[in-house]
Phi, psi and omega in degrees: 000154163266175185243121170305166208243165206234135180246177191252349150298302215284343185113192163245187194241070227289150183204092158332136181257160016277141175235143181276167195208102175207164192221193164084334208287352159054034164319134165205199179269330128353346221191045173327311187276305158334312201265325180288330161283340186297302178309339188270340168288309218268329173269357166294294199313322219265336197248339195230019187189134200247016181170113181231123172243101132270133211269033171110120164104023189299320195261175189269013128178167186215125187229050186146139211261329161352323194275334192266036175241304176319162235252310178303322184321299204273339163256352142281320158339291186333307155332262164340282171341287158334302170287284181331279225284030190237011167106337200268133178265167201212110189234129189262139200216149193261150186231156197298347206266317240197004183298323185278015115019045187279183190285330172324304157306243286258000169266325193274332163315339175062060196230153180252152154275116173282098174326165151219140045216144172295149156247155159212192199206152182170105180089021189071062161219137160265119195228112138264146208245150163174162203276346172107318176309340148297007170255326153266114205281306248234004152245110158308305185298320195266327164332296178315306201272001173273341176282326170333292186288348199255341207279096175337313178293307181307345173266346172300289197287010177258332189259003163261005159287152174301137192302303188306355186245283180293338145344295169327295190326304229278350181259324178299299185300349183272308191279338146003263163308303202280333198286294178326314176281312171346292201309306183283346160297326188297335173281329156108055183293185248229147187270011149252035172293144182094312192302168164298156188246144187318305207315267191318011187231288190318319156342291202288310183302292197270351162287358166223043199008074178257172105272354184237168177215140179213135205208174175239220175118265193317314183074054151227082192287115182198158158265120165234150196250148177210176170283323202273346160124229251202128167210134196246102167272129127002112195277164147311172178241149154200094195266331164322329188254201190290334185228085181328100164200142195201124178186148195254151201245125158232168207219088184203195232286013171252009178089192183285172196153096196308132183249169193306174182289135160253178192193000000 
């Protein structure tokens, strides 16, 4: 199902607590140790979380529910699937990576889709949720192709292409995107390149009379303070590459609190 989307009329989005919180994990089949520390999440949660979100980018891109027939999708469902039935609800949120993400995943997943950006309420805390990337307003550039890419006809005229021509796209934009960061460690960019920008993180806090706010994206996992409240980033998952890191944001009646790194 999707979840309707929450306005500070319309309410929040009621959520047991403790509920987990990760984003980032860029799955694919490539990425072995990965999917194996996830799973290793995923039998912690069934004993210590009443709600697990993830916020976007779970796969490392999705260009069609045509993938939740493939042997990696249907044994992440499988997953997933598995924990819902242990009682933990399990809500899917689209990453820039992953927006065409439908309902076909998210049934066999026994998983809900989440707008973004969500409110929700959970431990006494009023929290929006969102995967972040509408939040850097200062790339101009991935603004532009993200209003593009969000436009229905255009994801209509994308998905009537042969599943094997999107496949292509969707890997020619990864390596892109891989060439594209390359490029800016070599240039030395500004150490907030990329990053959310203040103004669109203050917006977002007061159109949705939150104080805390918690989203991924950036792969710079911190708390940061503002007058405007509390923002909690997200690490990226990566157990496959040089530099190992994976960790979930929990949320319950003592407030937030990053649990150790798993591996």
């Amino acid at each position: 199902m999707t979840v309707t989307p929450s306005t500070p009329a319309a309410g929040a989005l009621a959520v047991p607590a403790p509920a987990w919180f990760i984003s980032d994990l860029h799955l694919t089949p490539e990425m072995p140790r990965t999917l194996a520390s996830f799973e290793r999440v995923l039998e912690r949660a069934a004993q210590g979380a009443r709600a697990l979100f993830i916020l976007g980018d779970f796969f490392e891109f999705w260009v069609g529910d045509e993938e939740a027939d493939s042997p990696f999708a249907a044994q992440v469902a499988t997953m997933l699937r598995q924990l819902a039935g242990r009682g933990v609800q399990v809500y899917l949120m689209h990453g820039n990576r992953d927006f065409l993400l439908g309902q076909r995943f998210a049934r066999a997943a026994g998983a809900a889709l989440l707008p973004d950006p969500t409110v929700i309420e959970c431990a006494g805390q009023r929290v929006v949720l969102s995967h972040g990337d509408m939040l850097c307003t200062d790339d101009e550039r991935y603004m532009k192709f993200r209003r593009w890419t969000r436009k229905r006809w255009v994801q209509r005229a994308f998905l009537s292409l042969p599943l094997t021509l999107r496949l292509r796209v969707a890997r020619r934009l990864r390596a892109d995107s891989e060439a594209g960061r390359a490029d800016q460690a070599r240039r030395d960019a500004p150490p907030d390149y990329g990053d959310t920008t203040p103004h669109a993180v203050a917006a977002l806090l007061r159109d949705s009379h939150a104080p805390v706010l918690v989203h991924g994206h950036t792969h710079r996992p911190a708390r940061h303070e503002s007058p405007e409240g509390v923002r909690w980033v997200l690490t990226d998952w990566d157990l496959d590459g040089k530099r190992p890191r994976a960790a979930v944001l929990q949320l319950d009646a003592n407030g937030f609190h990053v649990l150790p790194q798993v591996d």
